[in-house]
C-alpha positions as CSV (number, residue, x, y, z in Angstrom):
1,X,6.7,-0.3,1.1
2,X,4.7,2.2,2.8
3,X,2.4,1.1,5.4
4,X,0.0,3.0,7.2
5,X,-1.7,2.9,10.6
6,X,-5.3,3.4,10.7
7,X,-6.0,3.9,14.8
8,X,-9.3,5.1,15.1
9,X,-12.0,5.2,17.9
10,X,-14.6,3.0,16.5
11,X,-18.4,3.7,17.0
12,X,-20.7,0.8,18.6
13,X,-22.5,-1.5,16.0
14,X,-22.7,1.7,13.8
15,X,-21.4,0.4,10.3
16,X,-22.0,3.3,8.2
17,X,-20.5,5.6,10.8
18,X,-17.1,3.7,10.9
19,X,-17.1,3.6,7.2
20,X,-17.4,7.0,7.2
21,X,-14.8,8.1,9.8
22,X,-12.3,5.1,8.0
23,X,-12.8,6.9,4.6
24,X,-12.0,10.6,6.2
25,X,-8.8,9.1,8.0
26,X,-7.6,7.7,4.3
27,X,-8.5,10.8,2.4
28,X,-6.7,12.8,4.6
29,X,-3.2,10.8,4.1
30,X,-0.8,10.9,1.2
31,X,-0.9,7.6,-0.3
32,X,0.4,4.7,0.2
33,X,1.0,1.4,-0.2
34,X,-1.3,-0.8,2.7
35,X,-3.7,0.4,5.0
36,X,-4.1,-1.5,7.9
37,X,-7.4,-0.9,10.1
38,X,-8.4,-2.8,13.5
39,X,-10.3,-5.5,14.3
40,X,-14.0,-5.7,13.9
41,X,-13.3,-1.8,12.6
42,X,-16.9,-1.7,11.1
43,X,-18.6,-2.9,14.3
44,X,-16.5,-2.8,17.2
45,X,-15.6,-5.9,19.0
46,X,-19.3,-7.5,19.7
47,X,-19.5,-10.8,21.0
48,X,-23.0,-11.3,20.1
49,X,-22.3,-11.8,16.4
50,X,-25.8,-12.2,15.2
51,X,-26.6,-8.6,16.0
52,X,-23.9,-7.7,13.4
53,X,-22.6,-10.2,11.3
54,X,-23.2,-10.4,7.3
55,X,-22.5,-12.5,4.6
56,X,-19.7,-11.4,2.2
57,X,-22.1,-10.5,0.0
58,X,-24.4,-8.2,2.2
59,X,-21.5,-6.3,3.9
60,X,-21.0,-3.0,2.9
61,X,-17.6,-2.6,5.1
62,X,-16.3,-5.5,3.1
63,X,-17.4,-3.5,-0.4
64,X,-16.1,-0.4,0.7
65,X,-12.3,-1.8,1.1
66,X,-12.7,-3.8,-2.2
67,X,-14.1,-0.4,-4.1
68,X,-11.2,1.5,-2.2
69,X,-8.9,-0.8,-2.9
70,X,-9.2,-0.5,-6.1
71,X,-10.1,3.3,-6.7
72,X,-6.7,4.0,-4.8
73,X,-4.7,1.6,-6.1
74,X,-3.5,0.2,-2.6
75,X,-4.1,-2.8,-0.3
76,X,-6.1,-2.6,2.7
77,X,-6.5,-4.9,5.6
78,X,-8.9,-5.2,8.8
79,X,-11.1,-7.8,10.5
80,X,-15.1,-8.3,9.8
81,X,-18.3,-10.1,11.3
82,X,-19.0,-12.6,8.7
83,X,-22.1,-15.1,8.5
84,X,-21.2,-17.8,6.8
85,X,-23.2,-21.2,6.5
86,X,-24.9,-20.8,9.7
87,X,-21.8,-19.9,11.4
88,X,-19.5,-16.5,12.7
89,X,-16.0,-15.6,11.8
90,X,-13.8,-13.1,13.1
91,X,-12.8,-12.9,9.5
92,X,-9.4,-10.8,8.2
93,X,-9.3,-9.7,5.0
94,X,-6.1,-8.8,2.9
95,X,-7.7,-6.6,-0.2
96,X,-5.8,-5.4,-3.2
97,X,-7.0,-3.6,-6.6
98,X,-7.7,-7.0,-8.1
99,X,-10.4,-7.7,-5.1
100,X,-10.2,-10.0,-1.5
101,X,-6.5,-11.8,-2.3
102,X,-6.6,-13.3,1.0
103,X,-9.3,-14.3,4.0
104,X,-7.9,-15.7,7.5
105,X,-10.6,-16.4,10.2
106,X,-9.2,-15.7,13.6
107,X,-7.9,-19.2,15.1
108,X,-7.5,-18.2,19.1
109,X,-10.9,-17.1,19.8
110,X,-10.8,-14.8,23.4
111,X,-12.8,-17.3,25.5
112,X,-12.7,-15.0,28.8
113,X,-14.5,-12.4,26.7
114,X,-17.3,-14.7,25.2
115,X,-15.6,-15.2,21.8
116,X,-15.8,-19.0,21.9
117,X,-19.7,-19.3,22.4
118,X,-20.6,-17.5,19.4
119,X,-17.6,-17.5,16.6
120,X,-16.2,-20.7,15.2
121,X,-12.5,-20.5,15.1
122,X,-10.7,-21.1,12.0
123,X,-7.8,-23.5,11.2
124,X,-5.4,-22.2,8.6
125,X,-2.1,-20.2,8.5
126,X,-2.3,-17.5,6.2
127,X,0.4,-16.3,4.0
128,X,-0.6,-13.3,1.3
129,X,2.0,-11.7,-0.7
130,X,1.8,-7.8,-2.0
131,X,4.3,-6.2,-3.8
132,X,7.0,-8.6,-3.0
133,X,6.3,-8.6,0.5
134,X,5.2,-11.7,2.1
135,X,2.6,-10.6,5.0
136,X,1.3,-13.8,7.5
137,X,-2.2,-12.5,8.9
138,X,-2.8,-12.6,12.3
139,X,-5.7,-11.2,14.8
140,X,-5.3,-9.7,18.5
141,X,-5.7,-12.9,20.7
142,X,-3.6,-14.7,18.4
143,X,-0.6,-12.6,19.6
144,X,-0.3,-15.2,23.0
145,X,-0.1,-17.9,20.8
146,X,4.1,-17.5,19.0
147,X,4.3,-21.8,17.9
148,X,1.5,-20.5,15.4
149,X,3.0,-17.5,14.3
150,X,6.4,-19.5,13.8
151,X,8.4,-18.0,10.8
152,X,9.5,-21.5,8.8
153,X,12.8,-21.5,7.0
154,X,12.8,-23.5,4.0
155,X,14.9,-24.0,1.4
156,X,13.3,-21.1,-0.6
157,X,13.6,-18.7,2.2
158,X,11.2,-17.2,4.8
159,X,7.8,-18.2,5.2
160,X,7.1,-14.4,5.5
161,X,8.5,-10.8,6.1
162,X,6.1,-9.2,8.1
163,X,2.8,-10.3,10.6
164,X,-0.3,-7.4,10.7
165,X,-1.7,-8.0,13.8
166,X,-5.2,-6.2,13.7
167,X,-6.5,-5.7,17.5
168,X,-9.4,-4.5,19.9
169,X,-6.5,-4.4,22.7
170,X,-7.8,-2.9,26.0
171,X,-6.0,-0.2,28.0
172,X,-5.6,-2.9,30.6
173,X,-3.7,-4.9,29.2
174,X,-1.5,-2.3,27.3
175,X,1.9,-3.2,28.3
176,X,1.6,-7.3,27.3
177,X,0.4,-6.0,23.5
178,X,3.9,-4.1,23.5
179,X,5.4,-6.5,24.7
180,X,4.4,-9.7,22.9
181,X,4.2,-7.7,19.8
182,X,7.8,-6.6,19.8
183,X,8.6,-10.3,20.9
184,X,6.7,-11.8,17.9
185,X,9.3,-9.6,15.7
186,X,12.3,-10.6,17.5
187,X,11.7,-14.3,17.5
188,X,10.5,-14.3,14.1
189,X,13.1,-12.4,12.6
190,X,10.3,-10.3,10.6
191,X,8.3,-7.1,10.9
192,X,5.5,-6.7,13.1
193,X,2.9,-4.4,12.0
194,X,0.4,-4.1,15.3
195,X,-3.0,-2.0,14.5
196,X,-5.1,-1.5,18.0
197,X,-7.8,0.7,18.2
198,X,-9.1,3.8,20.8
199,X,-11.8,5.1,22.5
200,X,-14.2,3.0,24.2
201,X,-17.4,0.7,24.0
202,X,-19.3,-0.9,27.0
203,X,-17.7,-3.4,28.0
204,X,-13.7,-1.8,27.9
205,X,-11.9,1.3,27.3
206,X,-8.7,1.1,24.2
207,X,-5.9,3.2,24.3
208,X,-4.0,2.6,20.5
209,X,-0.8,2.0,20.7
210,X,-0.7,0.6,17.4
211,X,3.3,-0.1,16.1
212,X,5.8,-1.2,13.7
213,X,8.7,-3.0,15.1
214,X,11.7,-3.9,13.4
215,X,13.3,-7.6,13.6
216,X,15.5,-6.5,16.2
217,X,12.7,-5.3,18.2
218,X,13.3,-1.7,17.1
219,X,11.0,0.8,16.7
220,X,9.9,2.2,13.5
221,X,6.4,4.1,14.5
222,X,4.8,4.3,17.3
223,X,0.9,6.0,17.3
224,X,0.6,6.7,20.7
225,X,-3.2,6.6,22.3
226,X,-4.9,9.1,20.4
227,X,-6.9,8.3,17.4
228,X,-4.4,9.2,14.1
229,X,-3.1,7.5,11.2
230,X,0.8,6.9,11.0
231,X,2.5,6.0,8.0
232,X,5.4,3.8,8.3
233,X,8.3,2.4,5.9
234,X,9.2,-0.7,5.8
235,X,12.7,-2.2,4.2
236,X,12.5,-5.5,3.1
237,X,16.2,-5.5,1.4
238,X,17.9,-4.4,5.1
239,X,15.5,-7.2,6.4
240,X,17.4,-9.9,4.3
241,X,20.9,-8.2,5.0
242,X,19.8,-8.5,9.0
243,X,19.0,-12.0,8.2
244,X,22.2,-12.9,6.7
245,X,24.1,-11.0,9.5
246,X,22.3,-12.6,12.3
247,X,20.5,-15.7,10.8
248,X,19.0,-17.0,14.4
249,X,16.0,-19.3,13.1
250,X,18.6,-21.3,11.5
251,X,19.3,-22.5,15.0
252,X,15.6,-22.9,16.0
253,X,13.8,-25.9,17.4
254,X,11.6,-27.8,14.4
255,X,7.8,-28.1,15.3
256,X,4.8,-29.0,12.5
257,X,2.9,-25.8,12.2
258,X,-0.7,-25.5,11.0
């Protein structure tokens, strides 16, 4: 499957503006299989969520993936402001050409930047599969947080094959996002697709390095901190044969997992 990185600078509470500069960085691509964009991507991380946030039915960054979804023929992923019942949700989507296939409201809300006093946290795992690969969703904050990204081993495999992390990482804290990244891979025994964004906004600066590693904790892109869109390949056959070579989550500890 071909993945790619969407790391873009994203312009403050401007909507139409990061449509626009999203749309240029996919037309200028070869195409591919997923498109995977930051958090908040339309907005910018904003605490104050009822300056920005829409319903599902009002938000044009939410239309846009669904129509481009489906004019492209792809899946895309990224995180919204949603207004829902009176409440706020960091909310990822998972699109594909048939329309939203999968929603996951962020579940560790970043309470040292405000994120617990205005969005309510959500309670699920998600699990969405595309093209036979099983993706579990995930968003920046929740990367500190492994018992809930646990891979499960049941007796009809792996719970999935890849996480997407989507992010609005700061510069300062660059080198825990590679390294917690590259440990959720290793321990999980899966891919780890990790989208951050660049550029700045008032409160922080963001320096990208968005990055697919390997379940060894290899490599496979890297987008440095300038805004650019990476593709990456990802091999889900030489993921089982790693598996079967080196099978470590068969000796793992068993916890209940939301």
């Amino acid at each position: 499957m071909k993945i790619a990185l969407v790391q873009t600078d994203i312009a403050w509470c401007d909507e139409q503006a990061n449509i626009h500069r999203v749309e240029q960085a996919i037309s200028s691509t070869e195409s591919v299989d997923l498109y995977i964009l930051p958090e908040m991507w339309s907005t910018g991380f904003v605490i104050e969520a009822q300056d920005v946030a829409q319903t599902e039915e009002q938000c044009k960054a939410l239309q846009w993936m669904v129509t481009t979804a489906a004019k492209r023929g792809c899946a895309i992923a990224g995180s919204l402001v949603i207004s829902e019942s009176g409440k706020y949700y960091n909310r990822h989507y998972f699109v594909t050409p048939e329309g939203i296939a999968a929603r996951y409201d962020k579940r560790h809300l970043f309470r040292l930047g405000g994120e617990t006093k205005r969005f309510t946290a959500g309670s699920e795992r998600v699990v969405v599969q595309w093209q036979g690969v099983k993706f579990l969703l995930q968003t920046c904050y929740d990367i500190r947080f492994p018992l809930f990204s646990r891979n499960r081993l049941t007796e009809n495999g792996y719970d999935y094959d890849a996480i997407i992390y989507v992010a609005s990482f700061p510069t300062a804290r660059e080198g825990a996002w590679r390294t917690l990244s590259a440990a959720r891979a290793i321990e999980n025994e899966a891919f780890v697709v990790a989208v951050n964004r660049t550029g700045s906004d008032p409160y922080c600066s963001y320096s990208g390095g968005s990055v697919v590693w390997d379940s060894f904790g290899q490599t496979v892109v890297d987008c440095g901190q300038t805004e650019s869109i990476v593709v990456a390949e990802i091999d889900t056959e030489e993921l089982k044969a790693r598996r079967k070579r080196f099978p470590t989550l068969r000796d793992g500890d068993l916890y209940n997992i939301l």
